[in-house]
N, C-alpha and C positions, 0 to 999 in steps of 0.2 A: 556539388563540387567540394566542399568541406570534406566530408566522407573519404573522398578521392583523392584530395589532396594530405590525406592523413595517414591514407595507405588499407582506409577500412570499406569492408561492403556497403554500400550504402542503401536504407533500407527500402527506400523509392525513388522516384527521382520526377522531380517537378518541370514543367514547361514554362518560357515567360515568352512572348510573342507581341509586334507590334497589330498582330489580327485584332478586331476588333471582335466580341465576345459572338455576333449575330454572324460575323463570317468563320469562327471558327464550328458555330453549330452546324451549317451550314455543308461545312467542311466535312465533320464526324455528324452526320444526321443523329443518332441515337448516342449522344453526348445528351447529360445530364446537369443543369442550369443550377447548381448547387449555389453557387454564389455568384452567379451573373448581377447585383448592385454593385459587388467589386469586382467584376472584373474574370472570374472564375468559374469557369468550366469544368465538368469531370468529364473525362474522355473515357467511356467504357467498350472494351477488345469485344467484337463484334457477339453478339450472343453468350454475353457473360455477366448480363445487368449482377449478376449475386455473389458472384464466385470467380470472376476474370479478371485481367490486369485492368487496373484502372490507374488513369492519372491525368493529373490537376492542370488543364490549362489557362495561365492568369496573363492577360491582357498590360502591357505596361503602363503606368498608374503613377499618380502622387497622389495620396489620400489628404484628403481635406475635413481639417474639423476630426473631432475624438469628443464628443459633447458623454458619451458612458464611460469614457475609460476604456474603452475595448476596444473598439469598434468604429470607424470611419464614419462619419455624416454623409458625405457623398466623395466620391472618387472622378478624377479628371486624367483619362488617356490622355498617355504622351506615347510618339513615337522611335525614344531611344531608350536602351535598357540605362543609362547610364541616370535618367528621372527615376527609373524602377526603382534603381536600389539605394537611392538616397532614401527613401520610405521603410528600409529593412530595420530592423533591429540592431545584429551587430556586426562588424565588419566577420570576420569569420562566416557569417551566413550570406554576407553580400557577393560572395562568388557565383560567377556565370560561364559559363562556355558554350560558345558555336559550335553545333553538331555538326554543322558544312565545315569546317577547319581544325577542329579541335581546341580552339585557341580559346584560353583561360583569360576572361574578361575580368579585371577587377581593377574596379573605379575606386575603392575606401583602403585601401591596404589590407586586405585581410590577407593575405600571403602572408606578410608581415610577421602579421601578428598571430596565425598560425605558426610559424617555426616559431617565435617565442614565446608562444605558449598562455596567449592574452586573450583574455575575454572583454571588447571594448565595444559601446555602443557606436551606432554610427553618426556622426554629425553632436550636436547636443545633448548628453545623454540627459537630462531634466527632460528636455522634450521627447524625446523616445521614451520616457517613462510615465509621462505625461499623456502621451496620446494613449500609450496601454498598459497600463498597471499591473498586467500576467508577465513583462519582459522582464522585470525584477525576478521572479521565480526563474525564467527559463534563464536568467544570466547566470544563477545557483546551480542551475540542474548542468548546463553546461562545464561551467568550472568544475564541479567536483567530478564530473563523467570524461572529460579527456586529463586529468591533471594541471588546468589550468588556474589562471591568478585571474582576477577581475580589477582589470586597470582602476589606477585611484580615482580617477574622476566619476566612471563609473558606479565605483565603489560610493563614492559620497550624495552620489544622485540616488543611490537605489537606500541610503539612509533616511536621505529627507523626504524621501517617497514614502518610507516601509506603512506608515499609518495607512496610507492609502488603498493598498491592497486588498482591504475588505470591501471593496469595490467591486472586485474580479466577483463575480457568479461562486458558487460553492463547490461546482460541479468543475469549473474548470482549475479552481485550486486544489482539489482531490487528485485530478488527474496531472498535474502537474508535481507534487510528493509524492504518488504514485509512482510513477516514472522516477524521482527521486532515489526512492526505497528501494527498487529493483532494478536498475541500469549497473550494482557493482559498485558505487561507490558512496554508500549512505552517509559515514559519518561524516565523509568529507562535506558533504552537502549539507547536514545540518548543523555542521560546526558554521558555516558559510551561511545558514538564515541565520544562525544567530549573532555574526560579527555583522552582518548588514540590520541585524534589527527586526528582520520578518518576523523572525519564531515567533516574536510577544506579540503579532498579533495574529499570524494563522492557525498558532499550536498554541496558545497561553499556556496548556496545560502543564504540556511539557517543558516551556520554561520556566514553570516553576520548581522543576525536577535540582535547577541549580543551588549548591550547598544542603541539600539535604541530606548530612549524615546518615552511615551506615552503620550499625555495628562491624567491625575488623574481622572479628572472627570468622566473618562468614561473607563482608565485601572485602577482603584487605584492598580491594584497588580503590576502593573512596566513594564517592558520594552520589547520587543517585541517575544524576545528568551524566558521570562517568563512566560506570556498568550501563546505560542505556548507550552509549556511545560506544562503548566495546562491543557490546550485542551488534547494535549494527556494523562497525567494522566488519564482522563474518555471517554478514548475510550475503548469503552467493545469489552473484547475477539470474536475471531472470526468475527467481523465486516468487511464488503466489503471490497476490497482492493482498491476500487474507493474513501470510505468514507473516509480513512486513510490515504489516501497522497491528499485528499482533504482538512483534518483538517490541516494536515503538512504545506500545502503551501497554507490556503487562505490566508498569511499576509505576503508571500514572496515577494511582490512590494513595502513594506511600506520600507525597507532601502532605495530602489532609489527613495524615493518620498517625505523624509523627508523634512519637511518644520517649522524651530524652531519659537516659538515664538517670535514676535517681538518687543514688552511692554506691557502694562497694556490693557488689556481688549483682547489680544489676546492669540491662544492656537497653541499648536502643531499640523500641520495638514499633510495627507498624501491623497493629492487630486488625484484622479483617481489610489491611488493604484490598487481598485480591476482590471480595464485594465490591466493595466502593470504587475498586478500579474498573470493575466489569459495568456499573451503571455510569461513569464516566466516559466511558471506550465507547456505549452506544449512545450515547449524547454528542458525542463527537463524531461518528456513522453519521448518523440522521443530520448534524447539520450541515457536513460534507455531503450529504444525497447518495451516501453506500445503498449498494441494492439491500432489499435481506438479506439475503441469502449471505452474502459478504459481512455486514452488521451483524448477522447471529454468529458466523466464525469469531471473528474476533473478540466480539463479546465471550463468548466460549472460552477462547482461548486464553483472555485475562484473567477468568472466572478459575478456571481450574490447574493456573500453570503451577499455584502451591501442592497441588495433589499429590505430586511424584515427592515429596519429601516423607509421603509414609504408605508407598506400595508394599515396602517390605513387610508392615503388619496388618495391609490389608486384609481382611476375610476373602476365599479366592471368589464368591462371588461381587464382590466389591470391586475388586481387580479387574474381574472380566467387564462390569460396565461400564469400571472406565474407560477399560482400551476398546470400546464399542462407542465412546465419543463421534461424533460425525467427523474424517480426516483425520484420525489419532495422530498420520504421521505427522501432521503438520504440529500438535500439542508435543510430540514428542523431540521432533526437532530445537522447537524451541526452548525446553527443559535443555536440552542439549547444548545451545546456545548459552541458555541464564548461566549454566555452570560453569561452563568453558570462562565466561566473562566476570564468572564473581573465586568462588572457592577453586575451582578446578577439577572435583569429584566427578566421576561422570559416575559413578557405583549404583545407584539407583535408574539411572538410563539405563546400563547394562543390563541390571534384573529385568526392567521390561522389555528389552530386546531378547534377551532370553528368553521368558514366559513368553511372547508371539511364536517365539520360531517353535518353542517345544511343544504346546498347548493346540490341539489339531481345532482346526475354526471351527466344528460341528460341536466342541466344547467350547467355546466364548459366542456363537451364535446359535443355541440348537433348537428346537423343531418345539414351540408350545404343546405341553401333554396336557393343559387342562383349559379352556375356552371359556366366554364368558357365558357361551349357549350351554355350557355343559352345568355350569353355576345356576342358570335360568333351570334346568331341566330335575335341579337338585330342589325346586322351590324356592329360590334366591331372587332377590330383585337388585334390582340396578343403583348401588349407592354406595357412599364411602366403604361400608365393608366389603363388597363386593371388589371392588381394588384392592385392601388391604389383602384378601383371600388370592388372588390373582397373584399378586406380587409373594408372599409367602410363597408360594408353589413353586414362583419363577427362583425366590432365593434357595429353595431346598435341591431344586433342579441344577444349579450353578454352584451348589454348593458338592454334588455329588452325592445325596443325599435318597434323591429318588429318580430313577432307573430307566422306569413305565412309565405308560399312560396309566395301567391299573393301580399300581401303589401310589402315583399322583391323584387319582382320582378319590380315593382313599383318603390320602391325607387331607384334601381340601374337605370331606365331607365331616372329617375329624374338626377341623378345625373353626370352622361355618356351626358347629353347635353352639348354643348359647352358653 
């Protein structure tokens, strides 16, 4: 009802019913007991267990007991929705409507407090943060995604809570900054963990980005926490979630790497951030529970976001594997980003957007002329040289250098002598 009342699509749509969970299975035979201890059914469209409409239907309820922090002890049906949704989080989400009338049921004000534009828990908010220590995140995620404020009492409960959040699972506070970083309204949202107090404990790293001097000449917007805040300002909706904790944290090694200026003709420098930022970034994956595949991107993507400061004198095979990175586009967007957010240059994006368009792929990926059977068959065994020989051939090939397979074959034999 939110959604609907907002004027937006909404992107599912949930059931609440006085059925008790064994009559609504009962009802939908091949419904799926996903949370039948609370109360919750999934109802799946007839022959569509994988790939069909599904949706949630949850038993009216007052949950009893939160002994995790998450999670209910046990739950006791009631028969009116108006017990339901004392149990909701915040009035905004406490909206209902009869599908037999259409009529908009709301027991807490969230009308209310939708046209003004408030984010308010429902009933207590200590105890709605109490019982689940993720409503503090989703009270952020909300405010910063419709332009809303987080009423002060609210506000002061999700304070004396914020320590507590490292309670939540790792997995469900990934997904929940997740959703953050990509809903369109990033910085709002971590300016908002950080006046409630989260950031210090779900992101340390990041709030330590505050006061970190820049050098002017090349931040003039200021200080470390600030350029990361611009970055995210122009991260567009729905963007990768690799791209999005790649903007987050390509500047997370610059606190431990600070280095102040030390008189006249010197500057502030943060030598080998991006290293120390890239074994940072997967430290911070892994304890978040990122897949691989997601923890090698972004690791990636802090590792190498200084590169584009010297494609211009790259060697062109240098260049081409760069831009042979796994998702270049996403490395290149973000270069794109850093700049827009710090100097304003975008001149070195441009040359690499030039070089893709001009540069035909069969020249930045072409066809191996020498193998390692071919190296085997020259008398060669298998070991450090054996790559160095490999690799040579590949950089003479990228370089424009050799043609063939003959004249590659050539040079590797050239160069494999003692």
């Amino acid at each position: 009802m939110r959604d609907l009342e907002l004027g937006r699509e909404p992107a599912d749509y949930d059931v609440c019913t006085d059925a008790r969970p064994g009559r609504v299975q009962a009802l939908f035979p091949r419904s799926l007991a996903v949370g039948a201890k609370f109360g919750v059914i999934l109802v799946v469209e007839e022959g569509s267990e994988l790939n069909g409409s599904q949706v949630e239907v949850a038993t009216f309820r007052s949950d009893i007991g939160y002994s995790d922090g998450r999670h209910p002890d046990h739950v006791v049906y009631s028969d009116t929705p108006r017990e339901d949704v004392k149990r909701r989080d915040f009035t905004i989400n406490g909206l209902l409507m009869d599908p037999s009338t259409g009529e908009v049921l709301d027991y807490v004000g969230g009308r209310a407090d939708l046209r003004a534009g408030i984010v308010r828990a429902i009933g207590d908010p200590r105890l709605r943060f109490a019982e689940d220590k993720l409503r503090m995140l989703r009270a952020v995620r909300f405010a910063a995604r419709f332009g809303f404020t987080i009423e002060p009492e609210t506000m002061a409960a999700a304070r004396a809570f914020a320590a507590q959040i490292t309670q939540v699972s790792p997995e469900r506070i990934r997904e929940e900054l997740t959703k953050l970083l990509t809903e369109g309204a990033a910085r709002r949202g971590f300016e908002l963990l950080d006046e409630t107090g989260l950031l210090a404990f779900v992101l340390p790293d990041i709030a330590r980005m505050k006061g970190v001097e820049q050098p002017p000449q090349f931040h003039p917007e200021g200080d470390v926490w600030i350029h990361t805040r611009l970055l995210l300002e122009k991260l567009p909706p729905h963007c990768s979630p690799a791209l999005a904790w790649g903007v987050l944290l390509h500047d997370v090694g610059k606190p431990a790497t600070f280095t102040p200026a030390t008189g006249p003709g010197t500057r502030i420098r943060f030598n080998g951030h991006e290293e120390v930022g890239a074994r940072m970034a997967e430290n911070i994956c892994r304890e978040l529970r990122f897949s691989n595949e997601n923890t090698e991107q972004i690791e990636s993507l802090v590792a190498n976001h200084m590169r584009f400061k010297d494609v211009k004198e790259m060697r062109p095979a240098t260049l081409k594997r760069f831009v042979r990175l796994p998702r270049f586009d996403e490395h290149l967007e973000l270069h794109r980003l850093d700049c827009l957010a710090s100097h304003g240059s975008l001149e070195n994006y441009t040359f690499v957007q030039q070089f893709l368009m001009e540069t035909p792929p069969e020249k930045v990926y072409p066809p191996k002329l020498v193998t390692g059977d071919d190296l085997k068959s020259m008398g060669l065994k298998p070991g450090p040289r054996f790559r160095e020989i490999l690799l040579a051939v590949e950089e003479a090939q990228l370089e424009g250098r050799l043609q063939d397979r003959e004249s590659a074959l050539e040079f590797a034999r050239s160069i494999s002598q003692p």
